[in-house]
C-alpha positions in Angstrom: 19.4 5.6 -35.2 22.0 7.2 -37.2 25.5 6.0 -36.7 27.5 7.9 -33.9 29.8 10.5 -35.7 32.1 11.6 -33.0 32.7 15.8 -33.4 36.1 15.9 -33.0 36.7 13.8 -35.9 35.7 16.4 -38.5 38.8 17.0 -41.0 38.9 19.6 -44.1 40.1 16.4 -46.4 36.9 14.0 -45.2 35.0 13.1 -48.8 31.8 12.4 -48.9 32.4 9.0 -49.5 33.6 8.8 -46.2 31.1 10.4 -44.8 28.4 8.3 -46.5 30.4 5.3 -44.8 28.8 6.4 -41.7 25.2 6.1 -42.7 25.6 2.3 -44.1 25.2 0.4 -41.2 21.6 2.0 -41.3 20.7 2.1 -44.9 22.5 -0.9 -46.6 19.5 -2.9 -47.0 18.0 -0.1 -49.3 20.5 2.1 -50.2 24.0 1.9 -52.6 26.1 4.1 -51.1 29.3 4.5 -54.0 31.7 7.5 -53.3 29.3 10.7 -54.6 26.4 8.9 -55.3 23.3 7.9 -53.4 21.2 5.4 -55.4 18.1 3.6 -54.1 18.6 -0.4 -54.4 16.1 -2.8 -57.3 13.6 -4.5 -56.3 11.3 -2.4 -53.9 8.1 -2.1 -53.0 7.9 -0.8 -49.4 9.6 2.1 -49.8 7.6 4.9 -48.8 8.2 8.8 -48.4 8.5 8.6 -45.1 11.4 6.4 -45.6 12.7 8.5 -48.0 12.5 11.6 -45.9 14.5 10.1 -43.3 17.4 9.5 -45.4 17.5 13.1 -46.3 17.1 13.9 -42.5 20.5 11.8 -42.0 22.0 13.4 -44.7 21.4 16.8 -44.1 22.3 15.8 -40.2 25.9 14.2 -41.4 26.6 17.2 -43.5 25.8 19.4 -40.8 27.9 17.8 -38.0 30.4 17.8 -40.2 30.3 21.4 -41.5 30.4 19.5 -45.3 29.5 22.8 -47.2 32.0 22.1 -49.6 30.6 18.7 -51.3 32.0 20.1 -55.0 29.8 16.2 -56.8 26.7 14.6 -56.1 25.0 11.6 -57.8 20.8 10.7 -56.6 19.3 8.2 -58.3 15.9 7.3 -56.8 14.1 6.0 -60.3 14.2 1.9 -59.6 10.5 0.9 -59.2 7.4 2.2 -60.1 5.7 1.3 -56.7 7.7 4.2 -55.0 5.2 6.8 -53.5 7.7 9.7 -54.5 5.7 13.0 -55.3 6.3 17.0 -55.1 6.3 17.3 -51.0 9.4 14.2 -50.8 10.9 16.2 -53.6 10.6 19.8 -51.6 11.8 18.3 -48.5 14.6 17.0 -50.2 15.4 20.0 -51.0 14.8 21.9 -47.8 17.0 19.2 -46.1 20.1 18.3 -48.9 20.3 20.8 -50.7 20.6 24.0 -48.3 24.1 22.2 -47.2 25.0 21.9 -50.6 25.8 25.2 -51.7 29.5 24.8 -52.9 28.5 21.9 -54.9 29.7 22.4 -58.9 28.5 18.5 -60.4 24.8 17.4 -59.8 23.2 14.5 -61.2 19.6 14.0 -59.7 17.9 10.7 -62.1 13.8 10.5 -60.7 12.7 8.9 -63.5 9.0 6.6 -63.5 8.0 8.7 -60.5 4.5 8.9 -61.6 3.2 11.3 -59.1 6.0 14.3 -59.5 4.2 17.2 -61.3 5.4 20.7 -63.0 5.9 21.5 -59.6 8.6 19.9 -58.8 10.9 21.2 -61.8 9.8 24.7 -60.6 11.3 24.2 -56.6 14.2 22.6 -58.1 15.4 25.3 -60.8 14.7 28.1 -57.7 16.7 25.6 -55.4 19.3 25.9 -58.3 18.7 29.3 -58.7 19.2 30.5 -55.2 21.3 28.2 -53.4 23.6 26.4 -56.3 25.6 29.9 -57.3 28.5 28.0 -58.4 26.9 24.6 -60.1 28.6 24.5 -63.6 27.3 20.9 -64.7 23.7 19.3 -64.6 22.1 16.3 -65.4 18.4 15.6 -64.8 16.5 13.1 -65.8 12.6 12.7 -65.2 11.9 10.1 -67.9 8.6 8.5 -67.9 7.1 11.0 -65.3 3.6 11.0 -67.0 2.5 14.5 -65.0 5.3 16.4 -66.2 3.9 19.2 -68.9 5.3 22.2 -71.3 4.4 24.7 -68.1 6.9 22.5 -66.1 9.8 23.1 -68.6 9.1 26.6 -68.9 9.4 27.3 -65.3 12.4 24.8 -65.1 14.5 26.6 -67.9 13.8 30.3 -66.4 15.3 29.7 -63.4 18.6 27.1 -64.1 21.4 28.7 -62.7 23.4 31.1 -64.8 27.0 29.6 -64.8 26.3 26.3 -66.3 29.4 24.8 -68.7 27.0 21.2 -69.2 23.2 20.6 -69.2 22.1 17.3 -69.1 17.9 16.8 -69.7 15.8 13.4 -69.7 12.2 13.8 -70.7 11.7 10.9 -72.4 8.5 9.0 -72.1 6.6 12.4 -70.9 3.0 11.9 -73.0 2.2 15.4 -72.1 5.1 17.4 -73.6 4.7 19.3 -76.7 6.7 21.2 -79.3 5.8 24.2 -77.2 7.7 22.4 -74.2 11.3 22.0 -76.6 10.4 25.5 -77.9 10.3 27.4 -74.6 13.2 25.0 -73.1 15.8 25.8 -76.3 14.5 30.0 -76.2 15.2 29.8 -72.4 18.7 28.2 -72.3 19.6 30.2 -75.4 18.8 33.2 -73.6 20.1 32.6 -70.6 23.5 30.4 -71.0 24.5 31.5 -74.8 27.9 32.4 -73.1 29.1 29.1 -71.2 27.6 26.5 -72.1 29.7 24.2 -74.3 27.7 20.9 -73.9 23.8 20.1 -74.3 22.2 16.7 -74.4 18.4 16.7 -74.3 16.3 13.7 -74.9 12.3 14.1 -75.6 12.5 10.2 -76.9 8.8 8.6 -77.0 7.3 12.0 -76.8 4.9 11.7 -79.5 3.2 15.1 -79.3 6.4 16.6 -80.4 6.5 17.6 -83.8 8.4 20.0 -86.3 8.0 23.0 -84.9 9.7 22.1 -81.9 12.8 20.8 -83.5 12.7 23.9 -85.8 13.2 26.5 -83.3 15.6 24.6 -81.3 18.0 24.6 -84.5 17.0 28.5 -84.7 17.6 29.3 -80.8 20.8 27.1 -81.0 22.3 28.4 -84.2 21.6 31.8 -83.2 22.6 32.2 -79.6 25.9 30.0 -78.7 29.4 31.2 -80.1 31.2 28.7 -77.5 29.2 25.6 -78.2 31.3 22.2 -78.6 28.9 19.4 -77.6 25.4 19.0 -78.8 23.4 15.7 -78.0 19.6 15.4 -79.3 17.7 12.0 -79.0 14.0 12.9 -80.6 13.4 8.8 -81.5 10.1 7.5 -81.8 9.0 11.3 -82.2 6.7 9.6 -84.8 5.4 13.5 -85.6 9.2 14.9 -87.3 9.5 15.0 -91.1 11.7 16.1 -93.6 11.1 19.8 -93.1 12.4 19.6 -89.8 15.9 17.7 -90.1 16.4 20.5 -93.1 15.6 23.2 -91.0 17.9 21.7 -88.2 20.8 21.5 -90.6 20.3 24.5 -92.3 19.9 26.2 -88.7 23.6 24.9 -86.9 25.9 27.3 -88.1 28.0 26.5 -85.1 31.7 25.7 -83.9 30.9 21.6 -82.9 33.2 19.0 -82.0 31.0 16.6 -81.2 26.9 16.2 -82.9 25.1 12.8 -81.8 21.8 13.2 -83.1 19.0 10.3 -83.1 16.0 9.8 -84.9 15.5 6.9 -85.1 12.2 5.0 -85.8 10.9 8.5 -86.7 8.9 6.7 -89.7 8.1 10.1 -91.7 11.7 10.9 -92.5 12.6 9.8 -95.8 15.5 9.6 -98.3 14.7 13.2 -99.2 14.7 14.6 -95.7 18.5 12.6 -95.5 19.8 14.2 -98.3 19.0 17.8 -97.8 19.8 18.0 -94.2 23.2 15.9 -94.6 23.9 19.1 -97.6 23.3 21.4 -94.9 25.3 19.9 -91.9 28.4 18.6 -94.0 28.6 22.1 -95.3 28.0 24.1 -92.0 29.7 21.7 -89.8 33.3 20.8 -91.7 35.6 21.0 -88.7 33.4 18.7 -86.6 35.5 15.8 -85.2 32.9 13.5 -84.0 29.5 12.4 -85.5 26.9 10.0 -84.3 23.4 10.0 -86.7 20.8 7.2 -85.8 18.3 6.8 -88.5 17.7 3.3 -87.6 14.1 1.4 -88.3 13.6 4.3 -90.8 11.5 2.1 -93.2 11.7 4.9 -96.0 15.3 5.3 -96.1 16.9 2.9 -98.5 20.6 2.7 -100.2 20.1 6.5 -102.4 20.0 7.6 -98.6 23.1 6.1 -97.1 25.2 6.5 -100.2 23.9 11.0 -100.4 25.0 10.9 -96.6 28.3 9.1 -96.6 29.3 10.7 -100.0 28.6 14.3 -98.4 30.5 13.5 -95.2 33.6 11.8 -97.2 33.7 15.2 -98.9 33.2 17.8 -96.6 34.4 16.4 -93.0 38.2 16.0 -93.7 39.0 16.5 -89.8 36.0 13.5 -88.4 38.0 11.3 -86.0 34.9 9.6 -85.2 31.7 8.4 -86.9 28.1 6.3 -86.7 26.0 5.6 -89.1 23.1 4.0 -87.6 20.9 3.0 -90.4 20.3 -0.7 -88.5 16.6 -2.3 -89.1 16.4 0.0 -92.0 15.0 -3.0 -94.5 15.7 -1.3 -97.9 19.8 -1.0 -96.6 21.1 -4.9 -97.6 23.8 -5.6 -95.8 26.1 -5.7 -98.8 25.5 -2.3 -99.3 26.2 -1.3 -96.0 29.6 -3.0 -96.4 30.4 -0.9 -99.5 29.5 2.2 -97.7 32.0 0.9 -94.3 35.0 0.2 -96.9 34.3 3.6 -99.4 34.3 5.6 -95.8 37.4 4.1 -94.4 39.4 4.8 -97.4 38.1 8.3 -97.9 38.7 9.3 -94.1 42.3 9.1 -93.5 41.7 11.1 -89.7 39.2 8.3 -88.5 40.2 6.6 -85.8 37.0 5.2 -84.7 34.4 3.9 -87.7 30.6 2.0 -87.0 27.8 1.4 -89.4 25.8 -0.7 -87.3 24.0 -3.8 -89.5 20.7 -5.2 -88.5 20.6 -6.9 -85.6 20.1 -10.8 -86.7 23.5 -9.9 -88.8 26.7 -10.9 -87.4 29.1 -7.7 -87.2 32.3 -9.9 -88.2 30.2 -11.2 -91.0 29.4 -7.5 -92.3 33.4 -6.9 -92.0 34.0 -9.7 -94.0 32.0 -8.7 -96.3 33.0 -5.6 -96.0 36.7 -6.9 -97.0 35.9 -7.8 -100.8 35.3 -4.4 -101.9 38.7 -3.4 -103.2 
């Protein structure tokens, strides 16, 4: 049985933390239990929906005894194991039982990821969940990596119905075999339609998802470029999309005519993109993007990117980024970079970049890092 939570010891200053205490004597064995965050221990194999639905029962029991409708952070991670029988009706009653006592809450991170039986249902109940009962959420982070039934229709519905006050969106579809370009294209026309006004910060990852090709990434730059005036934080991680080109990372850059701090984009191990496609899109970003203060560009295991590529990038950035505090270069396992050439471009950056404070050009990985800077250190 749950732990015995006398009434009269309800206070307006109790945390959640605390009131998580009460449920470890029960759940130890299975669950982590770490101030706002409620993560499902390695290592299972018995741990069934039934289970699962029990915990949100003691949940939704605690915060209800305690009148906890003020929770403003939560953290769920239930995405150890692929033997968990996790599917649409655990994540509905989830909802049903957490999230109606959860209506003040502002910080949500929800990670289900290698839950093989959650469907496009699922994203649909939770966006209306968000929709209808989180009026005041203002940062989100989902992840459903590697949840194999999750389709294009499943974004769609997701992105019409996120809550409107979002500030940070947070999205994790990597290793989803059935998501397209259509998926990314509906997902950027829906957030740009809904949240051009708030949101400052967007990280999406479609990594692995091989049916994802130009197009996608295309309209993304258009819906993006087009749409936020108050952007500041853009994250994109489309490696291993083995289907992006050259035409696309143009297009992107041409596209984000925006007011960024902060761009971490990876492609890496995207095999079509070549020196060409690194030249004209660093021309467009170093152009469109000169006050940005912090870049991070993976092209790494890009076989047909060699030294004309690195030197075009870093030469464009040394001239048009005066204000970068930070920057990566990730061009690591790319086999036509030698390392000595990668230690000219470290030493031509740092003495071109007076505001860098933090500087990283990864080198292969069989290469020692003190090595490169040594090498680094004979170019005068």
């Amino acid at each position: 049985m749950l732990s015995s939570i006398p009434r009269g010891s309800y206070q307006h200053n109790t945390s959640l933390h605390q009131l998580f205490k009460r449920l470890e004597p029960k759940w130890n064995s299975d669950i982590v239990f770490d101030h706002n965050s409620i993560k499902l221990k390695s290592g299972f194999s018995s741990f069934t929906n039934d289970r699962l639905n029990e915990l949100w029962i003691d949940i939704s029991k605690s915060l209800k005894l305690y009148r906890w409708d003020h929770v403003p952070e939560l953290t769920i991670d239930i995405s150890v194991t692929n033997y968990l029988d996790f599917d649409d009706k655990s994540f509905k009653f989830f909802i049903q039982n957490v999230f109606v006592r959860l209506i003040s809450l502002k910080n949500l991170k929800l990670r289900f990821s290698t839950c093989h039986k959650i469907t496009d249902q699922t994203l649909r109940n939770l966006s209306l969940a968000i929709s209808m009962r989180l009026i005041h959420l203002q940062r989100l982070s989902i992840e459903f990596s590697n949840c194999e039934r999750i389709t294009d229709i499943g974004l769609k519905w997701f992105s019409q119905n996120l809550g409107k006050r979002l500030r940070h969106l947070s999205l994790n579809f990597s290793l989803s075999e059935k998501l397209t370009e259509i998926g990314l294209k509906v997902l950027s026309k829906n957030i740009a339609r809904y949240h051009h006004h708030d949101l400052h910060h967007l990280a999406l990852d479609f990594s692995y998802c091989n049916q994802v090709s130009d197009r996608g990434l295309m309209v993304l730059g258009t819906n993006l470029g087009r749409s936020f005036k108050n952007f500041k934080n853009l994250t994109l991680n489309l490696s291993d999309c083995n289907k992006i080109t050259d035409d696309a990372i143009k297009h992107f850059g041409q596209k984000l005519k925006i007011g960024l701090d902060k761009l971490n984009l990876d492609f890496s191990n995207c095999d079509k993109i070549t020196n060409k496609g690194v030249k004209e899109f660093s021309f467009e970003i170093t152009r469109n993007l000169k006050n940005l203060k912090d870049l991070i560009l993976r092209f790494s295991d890009c076989q047909k990117i060699t030294e004309e590529g690195l030197e075009v990038l870093s030469r464009d950035i040394c001239e048009n980024m005066k204000d970068l505090t930070s920057l990566t270069l990730d061009l690591s396992e790319c086999r036509n970079i030698t390392d000595n050439h990668r230690a000219k471009i470290y030493k031509d950056i740092k003495n071109s970049l007076n505001t860098l404070q933090h500087l990283s050009l990864p080198a292969r990985r069989s290469y020692d890092f003190e090595a490169l800077m040594k090498l680094a250190s004979k170019f005068n």
